[in-house]
N, CA, C and O atoms as a printed pandas DataFrame, in Angstrom:
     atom_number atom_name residue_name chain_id  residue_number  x_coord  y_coord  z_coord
0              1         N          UNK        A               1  143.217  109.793  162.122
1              2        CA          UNK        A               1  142.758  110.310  160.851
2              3         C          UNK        A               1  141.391  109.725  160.496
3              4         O          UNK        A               1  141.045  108.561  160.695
4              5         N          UNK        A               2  140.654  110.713  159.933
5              6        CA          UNK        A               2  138.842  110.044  159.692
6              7         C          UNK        A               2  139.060  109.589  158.192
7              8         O          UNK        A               2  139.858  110.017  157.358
8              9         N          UNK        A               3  138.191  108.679  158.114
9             10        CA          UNK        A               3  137.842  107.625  156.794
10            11         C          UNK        A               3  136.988  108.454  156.317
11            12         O          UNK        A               3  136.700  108.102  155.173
12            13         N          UNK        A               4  136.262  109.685  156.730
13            14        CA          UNK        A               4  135.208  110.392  155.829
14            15         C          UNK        A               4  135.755  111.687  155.358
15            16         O          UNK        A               4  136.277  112.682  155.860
16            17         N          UNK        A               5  135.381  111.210  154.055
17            18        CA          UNK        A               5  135.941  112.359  153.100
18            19         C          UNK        A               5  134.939  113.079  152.669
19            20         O          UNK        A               5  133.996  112.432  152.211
20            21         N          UNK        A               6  134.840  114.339  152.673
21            22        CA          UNK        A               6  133.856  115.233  152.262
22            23         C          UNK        A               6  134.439  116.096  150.677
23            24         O          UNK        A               6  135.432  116.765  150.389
24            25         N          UNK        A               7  133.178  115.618  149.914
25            26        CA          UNK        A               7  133.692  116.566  148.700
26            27         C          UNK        A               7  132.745  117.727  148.508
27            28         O          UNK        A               7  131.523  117.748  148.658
28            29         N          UNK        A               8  133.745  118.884  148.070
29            30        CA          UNK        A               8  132.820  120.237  147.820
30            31         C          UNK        A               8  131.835  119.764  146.892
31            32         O          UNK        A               8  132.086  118.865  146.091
32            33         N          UNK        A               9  130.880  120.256  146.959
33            34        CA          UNK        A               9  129.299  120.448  146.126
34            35         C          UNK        A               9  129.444  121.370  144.841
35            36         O          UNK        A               9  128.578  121.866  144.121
36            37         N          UNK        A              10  130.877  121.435  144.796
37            38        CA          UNK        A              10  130.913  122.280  143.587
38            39         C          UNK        A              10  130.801  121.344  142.093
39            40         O          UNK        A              10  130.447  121.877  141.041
40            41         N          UNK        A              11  131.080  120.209  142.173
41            42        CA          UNK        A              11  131.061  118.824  141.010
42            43         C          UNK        A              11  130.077  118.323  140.974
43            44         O          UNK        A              11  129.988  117.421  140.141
44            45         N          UNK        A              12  128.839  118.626  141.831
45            46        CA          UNK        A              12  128.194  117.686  141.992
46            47         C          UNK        A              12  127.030  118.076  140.592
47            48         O          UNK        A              12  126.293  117.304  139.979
48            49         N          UNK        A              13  127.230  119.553  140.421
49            50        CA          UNK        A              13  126.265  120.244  138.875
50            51         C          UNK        A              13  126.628  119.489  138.004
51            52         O          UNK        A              13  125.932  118.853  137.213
52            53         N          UNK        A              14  128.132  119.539  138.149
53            54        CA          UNK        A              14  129.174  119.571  136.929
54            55         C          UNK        A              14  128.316  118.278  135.499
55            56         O          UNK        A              14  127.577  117.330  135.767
56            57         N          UNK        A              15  128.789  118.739  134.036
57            58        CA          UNK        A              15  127.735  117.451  133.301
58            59         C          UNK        A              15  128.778  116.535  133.355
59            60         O          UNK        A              15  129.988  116.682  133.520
60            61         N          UNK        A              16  128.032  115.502  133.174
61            62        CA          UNK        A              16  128.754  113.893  133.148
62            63         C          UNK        A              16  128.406  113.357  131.908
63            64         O          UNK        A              16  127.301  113.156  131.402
64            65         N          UNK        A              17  129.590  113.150  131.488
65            66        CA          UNK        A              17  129.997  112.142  130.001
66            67         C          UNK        A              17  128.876  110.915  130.017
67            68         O          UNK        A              17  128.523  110.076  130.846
68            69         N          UNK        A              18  128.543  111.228  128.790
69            70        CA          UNK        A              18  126.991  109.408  128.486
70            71         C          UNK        A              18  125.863  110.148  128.718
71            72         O          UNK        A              18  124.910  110.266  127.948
72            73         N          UNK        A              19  126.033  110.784  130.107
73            74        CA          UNK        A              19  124.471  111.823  130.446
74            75         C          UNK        A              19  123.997  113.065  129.423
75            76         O          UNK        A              19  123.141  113.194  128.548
76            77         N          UNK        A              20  125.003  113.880  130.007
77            78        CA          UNK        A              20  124.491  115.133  129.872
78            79         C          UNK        A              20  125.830  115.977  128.317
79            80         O          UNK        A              20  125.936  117.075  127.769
80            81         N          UNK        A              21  126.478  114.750  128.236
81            82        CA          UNK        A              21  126.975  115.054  126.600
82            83         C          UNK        A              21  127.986  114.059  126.376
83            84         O          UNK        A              21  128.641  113.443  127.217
84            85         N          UNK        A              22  128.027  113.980  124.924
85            86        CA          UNK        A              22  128.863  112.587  124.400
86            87         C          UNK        A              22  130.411  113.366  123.640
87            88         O          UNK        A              22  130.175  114.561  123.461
88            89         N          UNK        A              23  131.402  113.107  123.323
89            90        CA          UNK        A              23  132.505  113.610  123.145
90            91         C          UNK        A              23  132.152  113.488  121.692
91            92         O          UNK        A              23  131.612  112.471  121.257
92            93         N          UNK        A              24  132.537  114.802  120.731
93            94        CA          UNK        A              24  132.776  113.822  119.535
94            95         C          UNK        A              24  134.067  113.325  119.225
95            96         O          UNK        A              24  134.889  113.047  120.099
96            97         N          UNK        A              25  134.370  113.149  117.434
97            98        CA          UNK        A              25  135.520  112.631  117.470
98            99         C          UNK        A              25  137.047  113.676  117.457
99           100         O          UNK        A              25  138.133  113.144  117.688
100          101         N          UNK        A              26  136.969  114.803  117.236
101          102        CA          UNK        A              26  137.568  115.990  117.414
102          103         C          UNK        A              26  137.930  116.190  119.048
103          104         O          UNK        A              26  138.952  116.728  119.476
104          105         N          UNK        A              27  136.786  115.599  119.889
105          106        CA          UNK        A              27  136.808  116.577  121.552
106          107         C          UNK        A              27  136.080  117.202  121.923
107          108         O          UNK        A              27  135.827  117.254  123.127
108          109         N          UNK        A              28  135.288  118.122  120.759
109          110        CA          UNK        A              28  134.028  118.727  121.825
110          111         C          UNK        A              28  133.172  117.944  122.166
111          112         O          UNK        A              28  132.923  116.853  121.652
112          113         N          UNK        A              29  132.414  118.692  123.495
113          114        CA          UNK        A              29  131.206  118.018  123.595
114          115         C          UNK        A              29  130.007  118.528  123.441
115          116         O          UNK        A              29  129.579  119.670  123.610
116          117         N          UNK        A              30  129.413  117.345  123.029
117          118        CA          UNK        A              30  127.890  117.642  121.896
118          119         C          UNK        A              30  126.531  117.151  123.324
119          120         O          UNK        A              30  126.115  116.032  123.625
120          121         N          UNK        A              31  126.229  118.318  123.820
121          122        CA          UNK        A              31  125.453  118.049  124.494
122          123         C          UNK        A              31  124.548  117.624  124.259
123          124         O          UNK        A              31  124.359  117.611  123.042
124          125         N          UNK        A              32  123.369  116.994  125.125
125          126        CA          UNK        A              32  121.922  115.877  125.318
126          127         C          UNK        A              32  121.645  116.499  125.194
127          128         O          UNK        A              32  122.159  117.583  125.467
128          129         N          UNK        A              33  120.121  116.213  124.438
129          130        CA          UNK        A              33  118.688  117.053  124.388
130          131         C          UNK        A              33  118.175  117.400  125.787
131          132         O          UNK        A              33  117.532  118.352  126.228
132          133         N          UNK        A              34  118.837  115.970  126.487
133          134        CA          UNK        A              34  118.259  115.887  127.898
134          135         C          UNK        A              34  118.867  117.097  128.795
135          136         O          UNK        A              34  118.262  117.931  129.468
136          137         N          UNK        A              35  119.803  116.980  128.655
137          138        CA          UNK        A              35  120.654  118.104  128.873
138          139         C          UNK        A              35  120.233  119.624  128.955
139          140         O          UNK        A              35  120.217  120.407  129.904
140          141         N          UNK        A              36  119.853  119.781  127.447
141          142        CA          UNK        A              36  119.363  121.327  127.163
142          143         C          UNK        A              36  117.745  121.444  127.255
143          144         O          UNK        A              36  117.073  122.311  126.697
144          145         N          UNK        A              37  117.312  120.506  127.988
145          146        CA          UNK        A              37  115.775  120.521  128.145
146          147         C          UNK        A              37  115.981  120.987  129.592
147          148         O          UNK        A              37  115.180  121.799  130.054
148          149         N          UNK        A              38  116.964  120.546  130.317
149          150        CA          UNK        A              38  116.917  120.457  131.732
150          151         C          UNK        A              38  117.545  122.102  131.927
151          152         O          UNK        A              38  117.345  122.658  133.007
152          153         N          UNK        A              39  118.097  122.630  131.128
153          154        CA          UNK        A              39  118.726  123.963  131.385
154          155         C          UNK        A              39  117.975  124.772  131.674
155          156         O          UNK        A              39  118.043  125.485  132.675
156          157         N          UNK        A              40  116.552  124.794  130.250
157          158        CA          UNK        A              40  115.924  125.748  130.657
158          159         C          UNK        A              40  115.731  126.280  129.367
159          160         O          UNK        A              40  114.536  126.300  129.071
160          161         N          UNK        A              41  116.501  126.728  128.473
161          162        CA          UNK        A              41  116.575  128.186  127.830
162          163         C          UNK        A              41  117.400  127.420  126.770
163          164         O          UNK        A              41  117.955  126.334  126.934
164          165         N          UNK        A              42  117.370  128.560  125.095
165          166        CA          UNK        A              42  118.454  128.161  124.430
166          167         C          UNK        A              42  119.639  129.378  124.641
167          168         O          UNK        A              42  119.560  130.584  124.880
168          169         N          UNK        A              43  120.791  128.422  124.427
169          170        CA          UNK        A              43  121.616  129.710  124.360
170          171         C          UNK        A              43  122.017  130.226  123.045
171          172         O          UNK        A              43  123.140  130.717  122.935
172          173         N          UNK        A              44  121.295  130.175  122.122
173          174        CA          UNK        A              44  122.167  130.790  120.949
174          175         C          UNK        A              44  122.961  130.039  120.124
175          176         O          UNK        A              44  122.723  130.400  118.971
176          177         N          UNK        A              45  123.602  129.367  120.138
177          178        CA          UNK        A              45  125.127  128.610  119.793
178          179         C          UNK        A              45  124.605  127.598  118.591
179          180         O          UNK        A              45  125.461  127.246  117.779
180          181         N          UNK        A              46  123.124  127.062  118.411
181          182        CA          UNK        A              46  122.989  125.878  117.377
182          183         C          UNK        A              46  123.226  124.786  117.834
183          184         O          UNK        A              46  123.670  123.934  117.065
184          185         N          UNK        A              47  123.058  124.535  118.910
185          186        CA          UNK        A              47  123.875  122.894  119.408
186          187         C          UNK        A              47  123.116  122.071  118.505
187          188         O          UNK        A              47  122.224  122.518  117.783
188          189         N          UNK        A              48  123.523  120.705  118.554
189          190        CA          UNK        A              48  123.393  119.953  117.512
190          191         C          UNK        A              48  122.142  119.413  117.731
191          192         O          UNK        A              48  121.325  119.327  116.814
192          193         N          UNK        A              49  121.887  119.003  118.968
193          194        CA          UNK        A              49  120.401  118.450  119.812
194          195         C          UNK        A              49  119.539  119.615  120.096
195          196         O          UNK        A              49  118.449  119.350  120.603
196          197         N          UNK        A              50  119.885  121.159  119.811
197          198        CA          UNK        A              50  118.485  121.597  120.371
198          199         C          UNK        A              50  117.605  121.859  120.166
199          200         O          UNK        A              50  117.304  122.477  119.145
200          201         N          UNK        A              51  116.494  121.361  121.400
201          202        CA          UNK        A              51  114.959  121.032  121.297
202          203         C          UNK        A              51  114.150  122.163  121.116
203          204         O          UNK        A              51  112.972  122.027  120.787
204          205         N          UNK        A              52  114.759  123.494  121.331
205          206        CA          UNK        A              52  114.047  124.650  121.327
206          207         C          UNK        A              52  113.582  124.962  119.729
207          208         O          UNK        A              52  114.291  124.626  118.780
208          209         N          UNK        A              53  112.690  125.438  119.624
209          210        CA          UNK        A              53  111.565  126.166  118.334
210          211         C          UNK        A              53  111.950  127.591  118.690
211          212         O          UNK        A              53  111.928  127.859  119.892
212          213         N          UNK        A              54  112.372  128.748  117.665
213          214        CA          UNK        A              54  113.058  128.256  116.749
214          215         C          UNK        A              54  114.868  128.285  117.052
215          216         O          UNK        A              54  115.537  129.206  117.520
216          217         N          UNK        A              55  115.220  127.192  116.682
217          218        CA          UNK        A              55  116.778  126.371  117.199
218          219         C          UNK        A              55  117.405  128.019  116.815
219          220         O          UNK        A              55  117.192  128.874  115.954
220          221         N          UNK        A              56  118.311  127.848  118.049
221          222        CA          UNK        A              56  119.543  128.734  118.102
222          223         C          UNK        A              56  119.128  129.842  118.271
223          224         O          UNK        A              56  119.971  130.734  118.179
224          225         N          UNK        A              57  117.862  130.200  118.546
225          226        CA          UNK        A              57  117.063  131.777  119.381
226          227         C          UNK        A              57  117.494  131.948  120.771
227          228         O          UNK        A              57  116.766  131.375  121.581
228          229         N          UNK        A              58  118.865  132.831  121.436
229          230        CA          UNK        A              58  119.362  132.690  122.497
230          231         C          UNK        A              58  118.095  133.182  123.509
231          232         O          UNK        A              58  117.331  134.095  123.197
232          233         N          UNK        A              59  117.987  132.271  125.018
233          234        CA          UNK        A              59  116.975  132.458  125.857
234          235         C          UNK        A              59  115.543  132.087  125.297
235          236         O          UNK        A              59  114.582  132.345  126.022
236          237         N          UNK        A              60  115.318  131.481  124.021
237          238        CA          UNK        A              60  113.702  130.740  123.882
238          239         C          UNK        A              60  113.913  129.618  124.774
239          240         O          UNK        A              60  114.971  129.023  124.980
240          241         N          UNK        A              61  112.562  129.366  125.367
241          242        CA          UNK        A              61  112.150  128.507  125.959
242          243         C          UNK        A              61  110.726  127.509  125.707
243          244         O          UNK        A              61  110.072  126.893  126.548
244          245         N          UNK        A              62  110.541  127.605  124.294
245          246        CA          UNK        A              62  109.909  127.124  123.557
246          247         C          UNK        A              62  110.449  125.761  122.806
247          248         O          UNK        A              62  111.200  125.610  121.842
248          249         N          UNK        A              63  109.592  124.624  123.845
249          250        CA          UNK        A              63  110.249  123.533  123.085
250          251         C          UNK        A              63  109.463  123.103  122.183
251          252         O          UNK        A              63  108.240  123.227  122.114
252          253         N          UNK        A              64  110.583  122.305  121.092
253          254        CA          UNK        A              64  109.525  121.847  119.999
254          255         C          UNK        A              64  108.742  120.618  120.042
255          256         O          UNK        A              64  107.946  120.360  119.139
């Protein structure tokens, strides 16, 4: 049996807790600025951090 374990590349996007969003106290998670800078685009939704001008315009890519 081999000692090398290969993991699918499918987790490797996936966001990681501290990074790319913090839990609140309810459970959702409240994504990074860093996060939604790195996406690209807004999606619409109002997140609490986003950097886009003007906030919650789904697909601007206008940061502020």
């Amino acid at each position: 049996m081999s000692d090398n374990i290969e993991y699918s590349s499918e987790y490797e996007n996936q966001p990681k807790a501290g990074i790319d969003y913090i839990l609140s106290k309810d459970g959702y998670r409240i994504m990074t600025e860093r996060f939604l800078i790195n996406r690209g685009f807004c999606c619409g939704n109002g997140c609490q951090n986003c950097p886009y001008f003007p906030k919650a315009t789904k697909g601007n890519t206008t940061l502020r």
